[in-house]
C-alpha atoms as a printed R data frame, in Angstrom:
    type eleno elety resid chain resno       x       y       z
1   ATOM     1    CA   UNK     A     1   0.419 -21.825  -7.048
2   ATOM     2    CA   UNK     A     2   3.172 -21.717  -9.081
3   ATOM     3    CA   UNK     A     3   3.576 -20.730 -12.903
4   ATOM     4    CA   UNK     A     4   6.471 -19.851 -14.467
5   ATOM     5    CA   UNK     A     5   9.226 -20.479 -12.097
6   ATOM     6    CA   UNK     A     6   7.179 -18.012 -10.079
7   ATOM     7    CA   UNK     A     7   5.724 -19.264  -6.594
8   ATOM     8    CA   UNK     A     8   2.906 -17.410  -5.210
9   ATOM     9    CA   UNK     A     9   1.067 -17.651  -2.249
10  ATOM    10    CA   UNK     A    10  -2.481 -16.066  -1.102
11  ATOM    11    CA   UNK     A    11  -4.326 -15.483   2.485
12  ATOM    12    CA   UNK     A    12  -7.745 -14.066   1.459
13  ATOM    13    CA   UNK     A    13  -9.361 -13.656   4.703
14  ATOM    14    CA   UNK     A    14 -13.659 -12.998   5.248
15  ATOM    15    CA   UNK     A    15 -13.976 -13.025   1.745
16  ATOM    16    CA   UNK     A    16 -17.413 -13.139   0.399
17  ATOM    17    CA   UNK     A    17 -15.996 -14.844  -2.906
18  ATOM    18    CA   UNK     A    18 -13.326 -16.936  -1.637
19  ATOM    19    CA   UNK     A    19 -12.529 -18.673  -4.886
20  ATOM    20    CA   UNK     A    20 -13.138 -16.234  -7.108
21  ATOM    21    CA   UNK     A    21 -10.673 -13.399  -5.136
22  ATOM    22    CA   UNK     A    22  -7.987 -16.179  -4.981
23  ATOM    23    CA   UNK     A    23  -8.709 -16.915  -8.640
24  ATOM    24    CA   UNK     A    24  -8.163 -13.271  -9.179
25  ATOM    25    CA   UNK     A    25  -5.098 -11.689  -7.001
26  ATOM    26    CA   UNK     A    26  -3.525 -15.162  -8.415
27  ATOM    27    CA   UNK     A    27  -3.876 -13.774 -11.930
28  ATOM    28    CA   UNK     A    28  -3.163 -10.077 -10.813
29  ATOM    29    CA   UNK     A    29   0.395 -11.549  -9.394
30  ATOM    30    CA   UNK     A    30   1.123 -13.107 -11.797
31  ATOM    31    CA   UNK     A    31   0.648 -10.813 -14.640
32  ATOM    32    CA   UNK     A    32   2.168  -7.783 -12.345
33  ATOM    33    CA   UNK     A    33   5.167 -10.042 -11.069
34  ATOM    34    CA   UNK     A    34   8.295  -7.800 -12.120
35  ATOM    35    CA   UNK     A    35   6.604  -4.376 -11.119
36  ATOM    36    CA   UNK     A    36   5.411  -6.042  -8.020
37  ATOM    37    CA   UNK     A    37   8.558  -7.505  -6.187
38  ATOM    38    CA   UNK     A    38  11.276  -5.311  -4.094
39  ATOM    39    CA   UNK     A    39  13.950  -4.660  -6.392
40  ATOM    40    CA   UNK     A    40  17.378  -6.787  -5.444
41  ATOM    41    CA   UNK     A    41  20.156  -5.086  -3.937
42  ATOM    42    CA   UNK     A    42  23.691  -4.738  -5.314
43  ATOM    43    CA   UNK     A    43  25.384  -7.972  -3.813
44  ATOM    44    CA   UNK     A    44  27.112  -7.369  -0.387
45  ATOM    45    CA   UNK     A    45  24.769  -4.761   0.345
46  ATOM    46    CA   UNK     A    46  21.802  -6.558   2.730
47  ATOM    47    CA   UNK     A    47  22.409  -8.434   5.907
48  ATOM    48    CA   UNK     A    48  19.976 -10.912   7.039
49  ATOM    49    CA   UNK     A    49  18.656  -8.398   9.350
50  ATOM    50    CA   UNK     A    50  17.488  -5.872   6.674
51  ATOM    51    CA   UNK     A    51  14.990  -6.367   4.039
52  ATOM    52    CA   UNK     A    52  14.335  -4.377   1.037
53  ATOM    53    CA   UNK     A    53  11.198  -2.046   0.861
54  ATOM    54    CA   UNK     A    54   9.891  -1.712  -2.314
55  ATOM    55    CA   UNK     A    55   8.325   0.864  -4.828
56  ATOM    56    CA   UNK     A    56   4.857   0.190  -5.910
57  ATOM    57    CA   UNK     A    57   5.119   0.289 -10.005
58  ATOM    58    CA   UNK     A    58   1.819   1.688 -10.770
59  ATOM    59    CA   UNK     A    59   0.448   5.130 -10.445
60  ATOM    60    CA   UNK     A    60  -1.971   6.418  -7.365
61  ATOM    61    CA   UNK     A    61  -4.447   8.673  -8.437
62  ATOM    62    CA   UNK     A    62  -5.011  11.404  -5.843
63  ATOM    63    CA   UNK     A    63  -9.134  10.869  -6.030
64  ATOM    64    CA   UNK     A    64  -9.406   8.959  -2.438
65  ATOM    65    CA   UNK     A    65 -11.172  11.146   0.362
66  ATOM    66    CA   UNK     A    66  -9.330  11.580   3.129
67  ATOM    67    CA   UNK     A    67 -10.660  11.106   6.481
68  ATOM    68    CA   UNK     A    68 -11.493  13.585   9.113
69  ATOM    69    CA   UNK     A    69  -8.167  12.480  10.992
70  ATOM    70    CA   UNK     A    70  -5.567  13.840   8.005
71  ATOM    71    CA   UNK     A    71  -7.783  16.494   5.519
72  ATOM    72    CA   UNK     A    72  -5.140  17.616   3.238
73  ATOM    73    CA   UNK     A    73  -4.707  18.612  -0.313
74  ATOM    74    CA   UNK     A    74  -3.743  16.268  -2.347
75  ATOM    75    CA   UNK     A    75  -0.684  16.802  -3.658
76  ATOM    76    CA   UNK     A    76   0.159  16.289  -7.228
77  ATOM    77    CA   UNK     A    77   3.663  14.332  -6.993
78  ATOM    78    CA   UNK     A    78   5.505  12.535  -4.288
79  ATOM    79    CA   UNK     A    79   4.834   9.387  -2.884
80  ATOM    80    CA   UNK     A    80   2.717   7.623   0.003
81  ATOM    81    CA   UNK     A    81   2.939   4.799   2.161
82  ATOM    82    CA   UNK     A    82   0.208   2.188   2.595
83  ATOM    83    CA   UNK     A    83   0.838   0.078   5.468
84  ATOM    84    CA   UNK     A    84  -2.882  -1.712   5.069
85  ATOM    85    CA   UNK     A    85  -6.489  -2.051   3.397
86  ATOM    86    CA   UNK     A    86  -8.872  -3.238   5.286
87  ATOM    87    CA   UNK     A    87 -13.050  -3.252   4.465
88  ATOM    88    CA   UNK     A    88 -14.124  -2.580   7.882
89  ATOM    89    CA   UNK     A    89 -12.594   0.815   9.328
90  ATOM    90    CA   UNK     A    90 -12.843  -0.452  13.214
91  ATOM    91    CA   UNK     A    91  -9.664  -2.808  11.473
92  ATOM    92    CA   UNK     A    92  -7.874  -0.145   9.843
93  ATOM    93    CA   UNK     A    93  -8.365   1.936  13.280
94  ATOM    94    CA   UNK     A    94  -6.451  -0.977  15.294
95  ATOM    95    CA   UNK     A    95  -3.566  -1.009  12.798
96  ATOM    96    CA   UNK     A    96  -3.418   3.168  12.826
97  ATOM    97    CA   UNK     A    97  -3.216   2.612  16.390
98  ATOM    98    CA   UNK     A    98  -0.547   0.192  15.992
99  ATOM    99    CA   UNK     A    99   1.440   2.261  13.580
100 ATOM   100    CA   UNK     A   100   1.262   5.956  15.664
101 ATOM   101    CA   UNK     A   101   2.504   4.532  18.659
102 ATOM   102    CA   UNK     A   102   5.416   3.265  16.856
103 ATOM   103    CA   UNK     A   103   6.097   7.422  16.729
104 ATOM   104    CA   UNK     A   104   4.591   7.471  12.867
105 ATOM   105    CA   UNK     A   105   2.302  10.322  12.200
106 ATOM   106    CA   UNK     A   106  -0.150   7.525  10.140
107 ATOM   107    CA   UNK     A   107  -3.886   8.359   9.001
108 ATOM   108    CA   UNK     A   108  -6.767   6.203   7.896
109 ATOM   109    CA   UNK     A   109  -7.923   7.264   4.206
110 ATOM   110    CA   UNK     A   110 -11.651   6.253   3.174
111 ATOM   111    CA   UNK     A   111 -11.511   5.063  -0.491
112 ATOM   112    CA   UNK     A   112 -14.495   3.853  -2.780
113 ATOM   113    CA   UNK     A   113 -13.928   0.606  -4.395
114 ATOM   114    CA   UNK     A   114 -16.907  -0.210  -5.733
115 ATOM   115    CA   UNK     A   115 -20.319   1.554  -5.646
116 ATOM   116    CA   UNK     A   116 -21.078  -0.545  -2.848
117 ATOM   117    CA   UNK     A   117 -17.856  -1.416  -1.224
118 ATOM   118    CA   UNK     A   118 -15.843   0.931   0.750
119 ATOM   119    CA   UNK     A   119 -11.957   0.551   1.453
120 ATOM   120    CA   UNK     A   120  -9.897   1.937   4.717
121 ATOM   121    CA   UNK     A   121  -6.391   2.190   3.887
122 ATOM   122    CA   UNK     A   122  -3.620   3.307   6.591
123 ATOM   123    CA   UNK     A   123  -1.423   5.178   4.984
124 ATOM   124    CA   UNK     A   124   1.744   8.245   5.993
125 ATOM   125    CA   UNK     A   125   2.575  11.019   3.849
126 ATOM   126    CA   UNK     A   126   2.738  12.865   1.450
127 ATOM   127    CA   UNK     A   127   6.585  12.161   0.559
128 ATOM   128    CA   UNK     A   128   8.361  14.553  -1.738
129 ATOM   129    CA   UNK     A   129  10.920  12.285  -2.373
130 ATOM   130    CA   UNK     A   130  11.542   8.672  -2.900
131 ATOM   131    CA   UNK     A   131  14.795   8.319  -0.634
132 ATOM   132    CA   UNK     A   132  12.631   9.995   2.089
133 ATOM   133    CA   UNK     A   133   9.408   7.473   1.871
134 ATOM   134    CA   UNK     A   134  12.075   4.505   1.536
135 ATOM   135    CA   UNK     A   135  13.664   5.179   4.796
136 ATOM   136    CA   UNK     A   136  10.419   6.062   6.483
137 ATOM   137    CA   UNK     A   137   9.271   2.670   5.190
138 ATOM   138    CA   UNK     A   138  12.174   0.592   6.274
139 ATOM   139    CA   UNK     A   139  12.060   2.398   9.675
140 ATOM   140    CA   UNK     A   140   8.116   1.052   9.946
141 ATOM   141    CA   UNK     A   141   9.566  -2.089   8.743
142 ATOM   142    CA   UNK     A   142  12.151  -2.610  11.448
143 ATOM   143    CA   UNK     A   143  10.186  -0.649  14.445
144 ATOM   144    CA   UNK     A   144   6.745  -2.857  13.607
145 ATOM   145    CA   UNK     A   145   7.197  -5.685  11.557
146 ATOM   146    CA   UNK     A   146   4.927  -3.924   8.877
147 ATOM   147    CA   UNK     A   147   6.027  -4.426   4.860
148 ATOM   148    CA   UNK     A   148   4.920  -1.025   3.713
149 ATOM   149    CA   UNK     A   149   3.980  -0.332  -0.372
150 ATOM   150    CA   UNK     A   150   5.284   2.708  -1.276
151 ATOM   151    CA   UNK     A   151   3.334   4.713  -4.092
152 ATOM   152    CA   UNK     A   152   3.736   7.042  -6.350
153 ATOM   153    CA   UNK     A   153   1.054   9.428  -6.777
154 ATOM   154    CA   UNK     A   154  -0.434  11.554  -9.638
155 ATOM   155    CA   UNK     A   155  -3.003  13.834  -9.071
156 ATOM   156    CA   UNK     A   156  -5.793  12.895 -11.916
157 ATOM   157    CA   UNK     A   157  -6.765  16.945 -12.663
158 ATOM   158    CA   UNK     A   158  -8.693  15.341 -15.492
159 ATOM   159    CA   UNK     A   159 -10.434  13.081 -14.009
160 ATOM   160    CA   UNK     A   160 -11.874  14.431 -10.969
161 ATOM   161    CA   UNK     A   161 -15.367  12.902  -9.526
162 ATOM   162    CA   UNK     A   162 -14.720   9.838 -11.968
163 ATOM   163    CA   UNK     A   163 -13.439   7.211  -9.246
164 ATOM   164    CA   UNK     A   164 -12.159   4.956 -12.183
């Protein structure tokens, strides 16, 4: 679909709603565009081999239980890498897979969507700093193929137990 210049394109796959999701991460896109996209490099910098990994523009609140794999405390700054979301964990388990052969330390991170929808997400960290996470990411990038979102996170102290 295309709207503004803009061109977007969406792969909604086992979807229960198929119309309505498209309907929706259409309208998410579009209204998120700029915060969304990789920022451009400085001209000269890229080669056709290397492609930019981005910076997630909104904030990650700290509330997702982690799975038995990776029990940490959350931490209250830095930044994580999601290589995937996936609704059935035996999915998100494949990709993990994928990823910690690759020599990543990865874990799978059990997240409540819904009240009655669960979310897997296979995610590395936590990253003190941005340089660090971007290099991890491009590394996952060029050693798997994987676009990785990197984000920020911010522990929600106030907000604890409210999963919204």
């Amino acid at each position: 679909m295309q709207r503004n210049g803009t061109t977007l394109i969406v792969a909604i796959l086992g979807a229960r709603d198929q119309w309505g999701d498209t309907k929706h991460l259409l309208e998410y896109g579009f209204d998120n565009f700029d915060s969304l996209k990789a920022p451009s490099l400085p001209a000269g910098k890229a080669t056709s081999s290397e492609q930019q990994v981005g910076v997630r523009g909104d904030r990650l609140s700290a509330l997702g239980a982690p799975s038995a794999e990776k029990d940490l405390a959350q931490p209250t700054d830095g930044f994580i890498l999601q290589v995937g979301s996936f609704r059935e964990r035996a999915r998100a388990e494949i990709l993990l897979r994928q990823i910690n052969e690759k020599g990543f330390d990865a874990f799978v991170e059990q997240t409540i969507v819904k009240p009655s929808e669960t979310a897997y997400r296979v995610r590395l960290g936590p990253y003190r700093e941005l340089v660090a996470a971007q290099e991890t990411a491009q590394e996952i990038l060029s050693k798997s193929g994987h676009r990785v979102m990197i984000l920020p996170i911010q522990a929600a102290q106030s907000s604890r137990g409210d999963p919204s």
